[in-house]
Biopython code that builds the backbone (N, CA, C, O; Angstrom):
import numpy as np
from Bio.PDB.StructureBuilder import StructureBuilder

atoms = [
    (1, "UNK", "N", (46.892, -70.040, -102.895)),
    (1, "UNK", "CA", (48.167, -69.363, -102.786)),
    (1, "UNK", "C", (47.982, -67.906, -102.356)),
    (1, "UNK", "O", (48.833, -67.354, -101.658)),
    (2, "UNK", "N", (46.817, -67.250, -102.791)),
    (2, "UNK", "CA", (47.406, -65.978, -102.847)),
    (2, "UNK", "C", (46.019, -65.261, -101.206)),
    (2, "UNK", "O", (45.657, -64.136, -100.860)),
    (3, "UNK", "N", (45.688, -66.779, -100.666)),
    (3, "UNK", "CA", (44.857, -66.715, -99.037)),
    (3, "UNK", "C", (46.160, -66.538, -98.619)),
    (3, "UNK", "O", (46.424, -65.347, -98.455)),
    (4, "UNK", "N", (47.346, -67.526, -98.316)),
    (4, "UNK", "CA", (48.165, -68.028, -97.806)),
    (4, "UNK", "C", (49.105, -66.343, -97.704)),
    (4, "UNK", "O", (49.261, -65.848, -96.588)),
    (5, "UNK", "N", (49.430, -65.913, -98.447)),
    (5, "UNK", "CA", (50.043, -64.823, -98.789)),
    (5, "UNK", "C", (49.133, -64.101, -97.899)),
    (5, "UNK", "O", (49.581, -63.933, -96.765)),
    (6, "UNK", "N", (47.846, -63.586, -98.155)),
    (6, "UNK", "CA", (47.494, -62.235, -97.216)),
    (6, "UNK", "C", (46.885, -62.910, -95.407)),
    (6, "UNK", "O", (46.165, -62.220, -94.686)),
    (7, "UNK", "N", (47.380, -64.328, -95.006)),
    (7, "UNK", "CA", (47.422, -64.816, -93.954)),
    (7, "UNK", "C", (48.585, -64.025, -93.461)),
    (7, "UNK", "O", (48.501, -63.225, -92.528)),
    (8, "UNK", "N", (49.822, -64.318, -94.216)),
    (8, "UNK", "CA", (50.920, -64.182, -93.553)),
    (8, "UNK", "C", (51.176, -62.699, -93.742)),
    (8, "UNK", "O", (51.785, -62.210, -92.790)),
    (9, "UNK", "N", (50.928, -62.006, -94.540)),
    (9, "UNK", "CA", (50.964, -60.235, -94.039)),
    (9, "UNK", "C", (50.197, -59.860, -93.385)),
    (9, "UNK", "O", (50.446, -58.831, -92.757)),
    (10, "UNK", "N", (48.698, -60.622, -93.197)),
    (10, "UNK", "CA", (47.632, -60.132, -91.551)),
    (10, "UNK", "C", (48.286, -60.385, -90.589)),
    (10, "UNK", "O", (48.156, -59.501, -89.742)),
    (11, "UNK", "N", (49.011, -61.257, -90.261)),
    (11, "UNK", "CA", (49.982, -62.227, -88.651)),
    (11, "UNK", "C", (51.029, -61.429, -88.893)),
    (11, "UNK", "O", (51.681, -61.376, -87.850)),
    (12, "UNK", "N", (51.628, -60.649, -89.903)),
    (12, "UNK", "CA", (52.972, -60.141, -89.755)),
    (12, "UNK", "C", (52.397, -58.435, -89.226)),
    (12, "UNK", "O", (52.880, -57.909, -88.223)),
    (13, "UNK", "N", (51.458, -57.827, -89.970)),
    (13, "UNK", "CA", (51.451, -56.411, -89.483)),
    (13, "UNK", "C", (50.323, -56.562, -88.097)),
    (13, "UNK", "O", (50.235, -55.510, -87.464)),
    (14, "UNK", "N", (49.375, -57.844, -87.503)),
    (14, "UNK", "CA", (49.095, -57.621, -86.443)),
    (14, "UNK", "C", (50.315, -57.729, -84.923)),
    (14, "UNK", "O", (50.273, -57.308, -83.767)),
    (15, "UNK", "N", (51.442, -58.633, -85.850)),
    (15, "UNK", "CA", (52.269, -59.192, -84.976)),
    (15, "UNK", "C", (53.215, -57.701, -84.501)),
    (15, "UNK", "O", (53.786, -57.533, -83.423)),
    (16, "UNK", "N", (53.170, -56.956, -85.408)),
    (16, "UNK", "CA", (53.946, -55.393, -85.431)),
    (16, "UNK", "C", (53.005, -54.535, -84.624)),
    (16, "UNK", "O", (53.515, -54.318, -83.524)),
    (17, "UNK", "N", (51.869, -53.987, -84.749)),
    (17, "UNK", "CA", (51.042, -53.519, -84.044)),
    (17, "UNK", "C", (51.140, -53.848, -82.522)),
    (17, "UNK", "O", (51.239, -53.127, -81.529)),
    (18, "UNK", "N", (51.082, -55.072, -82.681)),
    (18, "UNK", "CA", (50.963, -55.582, -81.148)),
    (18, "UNK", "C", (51.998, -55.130, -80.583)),
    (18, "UNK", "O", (51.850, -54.467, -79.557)),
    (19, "UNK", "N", (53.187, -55.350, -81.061)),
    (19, "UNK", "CA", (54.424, -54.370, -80.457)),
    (19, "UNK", "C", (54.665, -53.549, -80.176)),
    (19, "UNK", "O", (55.394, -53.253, -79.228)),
    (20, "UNK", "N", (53.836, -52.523, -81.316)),
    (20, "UNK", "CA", (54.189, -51.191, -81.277)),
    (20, "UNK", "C", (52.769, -50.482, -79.790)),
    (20, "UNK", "O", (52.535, -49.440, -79.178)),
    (21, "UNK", "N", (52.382, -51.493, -79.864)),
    (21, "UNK", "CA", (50.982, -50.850, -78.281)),
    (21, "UNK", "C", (51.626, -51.244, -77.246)),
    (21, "UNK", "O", (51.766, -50.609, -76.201)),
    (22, "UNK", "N", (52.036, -52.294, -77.495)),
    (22, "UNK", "CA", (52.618, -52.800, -75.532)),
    (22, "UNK", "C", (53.742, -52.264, -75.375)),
    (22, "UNK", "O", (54.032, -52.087, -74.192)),
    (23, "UNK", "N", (54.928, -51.744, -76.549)),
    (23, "UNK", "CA", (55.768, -50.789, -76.023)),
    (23, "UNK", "C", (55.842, -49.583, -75.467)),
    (23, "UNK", "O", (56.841, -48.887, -75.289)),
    (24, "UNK", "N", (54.325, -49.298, -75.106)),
    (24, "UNK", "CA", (54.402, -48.077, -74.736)),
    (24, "UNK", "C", (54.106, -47.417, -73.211)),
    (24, "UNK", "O", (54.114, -46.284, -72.731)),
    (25, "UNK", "N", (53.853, -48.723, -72.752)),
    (25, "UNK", "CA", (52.951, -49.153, -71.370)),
    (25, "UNK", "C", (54.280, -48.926, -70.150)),
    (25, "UNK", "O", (53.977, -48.623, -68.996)),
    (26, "UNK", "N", (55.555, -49.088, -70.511)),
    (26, "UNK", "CA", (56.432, -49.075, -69.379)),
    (26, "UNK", "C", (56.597, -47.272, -69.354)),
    (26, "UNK", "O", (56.769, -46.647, -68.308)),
    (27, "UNK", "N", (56.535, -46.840, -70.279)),
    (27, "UNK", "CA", (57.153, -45.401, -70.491)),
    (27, "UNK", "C", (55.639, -44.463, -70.236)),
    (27, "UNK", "O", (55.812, -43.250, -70.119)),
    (28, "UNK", "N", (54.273, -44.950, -70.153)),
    (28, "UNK", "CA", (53.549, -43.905, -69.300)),
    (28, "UNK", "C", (53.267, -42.996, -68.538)),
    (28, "UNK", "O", (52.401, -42.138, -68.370)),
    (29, "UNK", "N", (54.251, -43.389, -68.074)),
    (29, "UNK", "CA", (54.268, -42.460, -66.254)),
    (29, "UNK", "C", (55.026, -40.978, -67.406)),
    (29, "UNK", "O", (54.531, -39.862, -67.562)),
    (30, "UNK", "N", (56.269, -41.509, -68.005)),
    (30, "UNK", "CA", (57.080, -40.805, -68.273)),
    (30, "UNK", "C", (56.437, -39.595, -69.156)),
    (30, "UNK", "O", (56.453, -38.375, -68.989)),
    (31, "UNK", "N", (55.845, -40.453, -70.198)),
    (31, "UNK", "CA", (54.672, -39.409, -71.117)),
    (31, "UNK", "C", (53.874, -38.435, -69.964)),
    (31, "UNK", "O", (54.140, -37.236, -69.880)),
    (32, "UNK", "N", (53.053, -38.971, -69.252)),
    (32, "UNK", "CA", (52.021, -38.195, -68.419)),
    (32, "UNK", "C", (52.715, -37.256, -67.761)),
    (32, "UNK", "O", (52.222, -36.131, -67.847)),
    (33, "UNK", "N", (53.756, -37.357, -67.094)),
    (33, "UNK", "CA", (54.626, -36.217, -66.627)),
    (33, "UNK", "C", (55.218, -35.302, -67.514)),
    (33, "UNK", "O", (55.482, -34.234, -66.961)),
    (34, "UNK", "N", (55.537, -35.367, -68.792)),
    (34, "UNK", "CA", (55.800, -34.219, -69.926)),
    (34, "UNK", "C", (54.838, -33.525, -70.559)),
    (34, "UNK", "O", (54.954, -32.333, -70.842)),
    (35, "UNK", "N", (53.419, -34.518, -70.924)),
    (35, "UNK", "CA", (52.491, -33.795, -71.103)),
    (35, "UNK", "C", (51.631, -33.063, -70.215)),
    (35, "UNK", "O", (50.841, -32.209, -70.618)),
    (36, "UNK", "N", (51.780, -33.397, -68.981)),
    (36, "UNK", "CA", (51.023, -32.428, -67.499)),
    (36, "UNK", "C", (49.137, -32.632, -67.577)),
    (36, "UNK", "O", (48.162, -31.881, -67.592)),
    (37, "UNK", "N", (49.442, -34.351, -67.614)),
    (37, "UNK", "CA", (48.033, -34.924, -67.436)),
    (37, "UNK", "C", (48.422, -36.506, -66.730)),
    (37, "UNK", "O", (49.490, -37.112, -66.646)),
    (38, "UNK", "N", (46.919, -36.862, -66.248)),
    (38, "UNK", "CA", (47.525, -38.178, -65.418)),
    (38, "UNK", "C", (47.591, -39.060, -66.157)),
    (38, "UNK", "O", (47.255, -38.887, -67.328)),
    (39, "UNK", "N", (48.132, -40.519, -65.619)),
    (39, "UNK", "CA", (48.474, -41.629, -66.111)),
    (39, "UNK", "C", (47.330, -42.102, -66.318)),
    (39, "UNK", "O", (47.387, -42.655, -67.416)),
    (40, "UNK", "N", (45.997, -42.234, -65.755)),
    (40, "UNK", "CA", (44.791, -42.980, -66.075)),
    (40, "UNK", "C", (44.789, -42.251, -67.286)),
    (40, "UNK", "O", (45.403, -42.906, -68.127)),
    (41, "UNK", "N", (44.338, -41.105, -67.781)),
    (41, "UNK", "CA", (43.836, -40.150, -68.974)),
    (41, "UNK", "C", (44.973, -41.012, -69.753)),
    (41, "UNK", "O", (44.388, -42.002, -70.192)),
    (42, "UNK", "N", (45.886, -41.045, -69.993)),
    (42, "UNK", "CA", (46.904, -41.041, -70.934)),
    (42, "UNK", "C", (46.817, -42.536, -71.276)),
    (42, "UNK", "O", (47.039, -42.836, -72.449)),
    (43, "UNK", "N", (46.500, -43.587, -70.337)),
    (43, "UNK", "CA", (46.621, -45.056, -70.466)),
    (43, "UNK", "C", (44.828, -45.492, -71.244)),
    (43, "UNK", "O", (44.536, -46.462, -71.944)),
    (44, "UNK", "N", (43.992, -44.420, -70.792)),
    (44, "UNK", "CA", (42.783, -44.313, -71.969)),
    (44, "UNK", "C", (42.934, -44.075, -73.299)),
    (44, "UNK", "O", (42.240, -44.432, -74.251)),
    (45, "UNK", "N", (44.048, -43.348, -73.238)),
    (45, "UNK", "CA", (44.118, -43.190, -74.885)),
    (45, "UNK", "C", (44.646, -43.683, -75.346)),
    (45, "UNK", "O", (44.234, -43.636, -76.505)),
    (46, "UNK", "N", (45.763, -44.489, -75.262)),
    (46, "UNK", "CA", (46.344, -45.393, -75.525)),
    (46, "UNK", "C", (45.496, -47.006, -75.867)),
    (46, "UNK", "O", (45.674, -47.570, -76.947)),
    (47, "UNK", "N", (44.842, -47.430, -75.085)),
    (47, "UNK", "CA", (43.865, -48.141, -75.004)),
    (47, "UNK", "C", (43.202, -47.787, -76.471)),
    (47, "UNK", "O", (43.320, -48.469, -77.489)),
    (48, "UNK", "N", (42.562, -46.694, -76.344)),
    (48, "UNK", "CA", (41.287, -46.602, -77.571)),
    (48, "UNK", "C", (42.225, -46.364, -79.009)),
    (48, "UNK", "O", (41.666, -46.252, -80.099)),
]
sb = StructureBuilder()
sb.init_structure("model")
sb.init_model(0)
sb.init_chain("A")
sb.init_seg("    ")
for serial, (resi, resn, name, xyz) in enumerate(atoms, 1):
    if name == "N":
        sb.init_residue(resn, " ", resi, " ")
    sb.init_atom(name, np.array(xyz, "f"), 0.0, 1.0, " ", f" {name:<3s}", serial, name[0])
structure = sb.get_structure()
């Protein structure tokens, strides 16, 4: 019972994570132009 339980909060906060990284991939350009660095630099850090 209590595998089953920390299965389903590992799949629930990787399933959130995962969201919260790939939401950020359309709005790059947008970041790199406010912070006054390029899109490769900025899509590295994001990455790591």
């Amino acid at each position: 019972m209590r595998l089953r339980f920390q299965l389903i909060i590992f799949m629930f906060l990787r399933a959130i994570l995962n969201t919260m990284h790939r939401r950020v991939y359309p709005f790059l350009t947008v970041f790199a132009r406010g912070l006054g660095v390029e899109i490769t630099t900025l899509s590295y850090v994001v990455i790591c």
